[in-house]
C-alpha positions in Angstrom: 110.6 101.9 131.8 108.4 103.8 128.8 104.9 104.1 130.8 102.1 103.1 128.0 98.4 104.2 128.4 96.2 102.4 126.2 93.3 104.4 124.7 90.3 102.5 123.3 87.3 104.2 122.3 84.1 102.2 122.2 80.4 102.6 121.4 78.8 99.4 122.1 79.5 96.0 123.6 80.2 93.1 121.3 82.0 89.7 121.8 85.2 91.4 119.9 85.6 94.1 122.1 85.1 91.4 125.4 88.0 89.6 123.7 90.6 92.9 123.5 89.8 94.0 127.2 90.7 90.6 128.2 93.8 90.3 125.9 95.0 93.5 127.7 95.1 92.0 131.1 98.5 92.0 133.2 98.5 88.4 133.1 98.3 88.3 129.4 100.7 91.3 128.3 104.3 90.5 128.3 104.8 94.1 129.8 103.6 95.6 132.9 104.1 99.6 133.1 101.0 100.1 131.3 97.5 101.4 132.0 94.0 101.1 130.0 91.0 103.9 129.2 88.3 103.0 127.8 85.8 106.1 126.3 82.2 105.0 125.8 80.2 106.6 123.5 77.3 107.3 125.7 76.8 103.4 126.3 75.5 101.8 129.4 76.4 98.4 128.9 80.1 99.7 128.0 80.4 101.2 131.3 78.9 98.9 133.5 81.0 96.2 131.7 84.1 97.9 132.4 83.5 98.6 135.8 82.2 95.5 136.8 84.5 93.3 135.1 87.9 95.7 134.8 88.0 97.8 137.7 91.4 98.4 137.6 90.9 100.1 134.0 89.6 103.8 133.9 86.2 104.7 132.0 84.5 107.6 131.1 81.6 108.5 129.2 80.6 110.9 126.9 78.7 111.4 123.6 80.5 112.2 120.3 77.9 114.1 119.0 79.1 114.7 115.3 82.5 115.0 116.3 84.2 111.3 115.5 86.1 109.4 117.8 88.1 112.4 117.8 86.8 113.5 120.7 86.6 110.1 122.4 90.7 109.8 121.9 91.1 113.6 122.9 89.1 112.9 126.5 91.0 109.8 126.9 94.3 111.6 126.8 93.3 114.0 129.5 92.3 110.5 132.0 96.2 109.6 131.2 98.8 109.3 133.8 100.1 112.6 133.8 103.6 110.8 133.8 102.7 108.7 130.6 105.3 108.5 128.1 103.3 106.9 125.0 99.7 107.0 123.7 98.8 103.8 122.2 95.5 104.0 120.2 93.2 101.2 119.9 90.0 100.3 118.3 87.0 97.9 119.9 87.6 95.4 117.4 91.2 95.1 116.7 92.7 92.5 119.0 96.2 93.1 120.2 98.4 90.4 120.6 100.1 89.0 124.2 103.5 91.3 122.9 101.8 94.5 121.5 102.1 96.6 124.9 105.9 95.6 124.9 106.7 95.8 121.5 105.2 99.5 121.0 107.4 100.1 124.7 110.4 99.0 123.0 110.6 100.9 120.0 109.9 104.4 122.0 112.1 107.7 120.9 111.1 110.5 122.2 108.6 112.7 119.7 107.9 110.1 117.5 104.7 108.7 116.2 104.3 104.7 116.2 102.6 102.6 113.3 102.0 98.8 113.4 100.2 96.1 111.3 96.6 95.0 110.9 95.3 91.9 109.6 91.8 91.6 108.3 90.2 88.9 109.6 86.6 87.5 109.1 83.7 86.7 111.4 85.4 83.5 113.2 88.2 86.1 113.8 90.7 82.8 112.5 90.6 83.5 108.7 92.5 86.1 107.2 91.1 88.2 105.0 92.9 90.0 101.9 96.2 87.8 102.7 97.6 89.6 99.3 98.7 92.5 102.4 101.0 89.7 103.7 102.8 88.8 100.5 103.9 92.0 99.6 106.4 92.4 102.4 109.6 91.4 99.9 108.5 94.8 98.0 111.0 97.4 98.3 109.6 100.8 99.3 107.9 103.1 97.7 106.1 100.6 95.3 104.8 98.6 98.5 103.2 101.5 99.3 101.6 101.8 96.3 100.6 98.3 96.3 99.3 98.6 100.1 97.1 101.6 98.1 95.7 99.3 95.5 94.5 97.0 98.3 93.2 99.5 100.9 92.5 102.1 99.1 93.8 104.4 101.9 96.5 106.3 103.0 97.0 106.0 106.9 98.3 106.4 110.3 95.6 104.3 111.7 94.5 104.3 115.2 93.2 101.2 115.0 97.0 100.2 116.1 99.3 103.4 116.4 100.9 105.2 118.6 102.3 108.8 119.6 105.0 110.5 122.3 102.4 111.7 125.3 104.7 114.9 125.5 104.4 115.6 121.7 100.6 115.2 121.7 98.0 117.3 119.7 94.4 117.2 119.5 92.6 115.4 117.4 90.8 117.6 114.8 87.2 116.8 115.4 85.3 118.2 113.4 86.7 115.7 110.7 84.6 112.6 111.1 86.8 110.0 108.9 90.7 110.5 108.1 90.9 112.0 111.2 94.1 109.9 111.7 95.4 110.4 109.4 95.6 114.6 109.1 96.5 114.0 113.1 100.0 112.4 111.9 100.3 115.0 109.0 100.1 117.8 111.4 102.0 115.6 113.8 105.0 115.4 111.4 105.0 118.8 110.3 106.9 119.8 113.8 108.2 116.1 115.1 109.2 114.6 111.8 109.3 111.2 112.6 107.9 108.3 112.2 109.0 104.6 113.4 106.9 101.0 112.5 106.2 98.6 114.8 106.1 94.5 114.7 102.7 94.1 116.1 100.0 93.0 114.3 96.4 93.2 115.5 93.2 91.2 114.3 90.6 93.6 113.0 86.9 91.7 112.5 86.1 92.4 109.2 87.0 94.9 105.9 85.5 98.4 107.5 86.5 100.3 110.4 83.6 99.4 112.5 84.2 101.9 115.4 83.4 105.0 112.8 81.2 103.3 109.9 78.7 102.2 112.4 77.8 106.0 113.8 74.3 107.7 113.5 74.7 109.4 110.2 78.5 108.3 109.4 78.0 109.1 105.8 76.3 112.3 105.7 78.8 112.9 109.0 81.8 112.2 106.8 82.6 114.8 104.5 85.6 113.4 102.6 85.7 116.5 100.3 86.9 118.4 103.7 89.3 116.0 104.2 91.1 115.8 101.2 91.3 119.2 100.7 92.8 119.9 104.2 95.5 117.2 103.0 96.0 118.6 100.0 96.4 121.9 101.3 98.9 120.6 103.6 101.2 119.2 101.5 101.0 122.8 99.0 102.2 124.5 102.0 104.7 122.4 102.6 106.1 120.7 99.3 109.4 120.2 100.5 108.1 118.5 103.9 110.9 115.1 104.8 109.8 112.6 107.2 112.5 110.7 109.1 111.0 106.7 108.7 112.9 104.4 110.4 115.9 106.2 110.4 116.3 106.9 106.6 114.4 110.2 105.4 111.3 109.7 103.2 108.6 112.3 101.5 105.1 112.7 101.1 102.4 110.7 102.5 103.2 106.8 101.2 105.5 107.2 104.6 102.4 106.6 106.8 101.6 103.1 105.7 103.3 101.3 107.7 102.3 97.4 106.9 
């Protein structure tokens, strides 16, 4: 069986992150070869609730200190089973479904990275939000991902429900605070070129990635000049870069939206 380690970092304690330790129980997921690490952002109450309530899940604590949750995702990987065969990132607020362990499990190939689906949701985490994502599924590629663009405005592997090969795995770059992701898959693809999406959907609370907007200083932190001229640079060094997506070979970066 494909041993899964779930990686969620978190920096605070709400009813939303409550909800997706709970929906990662054994008695909830469909699959079982699976572990969960949380990494707390220097909170308390994150800890203790872990501990008290999860014991069975591993926690550490640390400060990010500038560096994104980069760093929280890079610690997390070193608390893995050593024996882990896939690193399945998670955010605090995106709840995973009772499947999403066993889907991501099923589609693993070896040096690969994993994308699946997010749906907006609102406060009652019932409504979805932006439903225009959902209708564009009958769009043939590349124009949904130009459509997906129009929506999101963004470009991305995600974390908030992705996934990479443990053996293939490369730091995080942390001294970018946002589209951190997103140059991790770049880099990622440049040497294991490919890429495979998965059927999961989680729920994410709201329209902003909460886990990074919500930082001390997030937008003097988040220098997005630095990050798109890293990307940019990327891509002039390599203009003839092919990514193998779902079996058929793609180019450029529309490959990395994956919903």
């Amino acid at each position: 069986m494909t041993f899964v380690s779930v990686i969620i970092p978190a920096h605070e304690m709400t009813e939303v992150f409550e909800e997706v330790l709970s929906n990662l129980k054994p008695e909830i997921q469909t699959y079982s070869d699976y572990e969960v690490i949380v990494v707390s952002d220097n909170c308390p109450q994150v800890v203790q609730y872990v501990e008290t309530n999860y014991p069975a899940y591993k926690i550490a604590n640390t400060h990010y200190e500038g560096h994104g949750i980069s760093q929280a995702r890079n610690l997390g990987t070193t608390l893995a089973n050593p024996e882990s065969d896939l690193y399945l990132w998670l955010d605090s607020d995106c709840l995973p479904p009772a499947d999403h362990i066993e889907k991501f499990a099923s589609a693993y190939i070896p040096n690969c990275l994993f994308v699946g689906a997010i749906y907006y949701m609102d406060d009652d985490m019932q409504t979805i939000l932006r439903p225009e994502i959902r209708n564009i599924y009958h769009l043939p590629r590349p124009e949904r991902f130009e459509r997906i663009y129009d929506i999101t405005h963004w470009y991305q592997y995600w974390t908030g429900n992705a996934g990479v090969c443990a053996k293939s795995f490369h730091q995080f770059n942390e001294e970018l605070v946002g589209g951190e992701d997103t140059y991790f898959a770049l880099t990622h693809l440049e040497t294991h070129n490919q890429l495979k999406y998965v059927f999961s959907a989680v729920r994410h609370k709201g329209l902003t990635d909460t886990m990074k907007t919500e930082q001390p200083n997030y937008q003097q932190q988040y220098d997005k000049s630095k990050y798109h001229s890293l990307v940019e640079k990327f891509f002039q060094n390599r203009p003839d870069l092919k990514i193998i997506c779902d079996g058929a070979e793609k180019k450029g970066v529309g490959c990395l939206i994956g919903w």
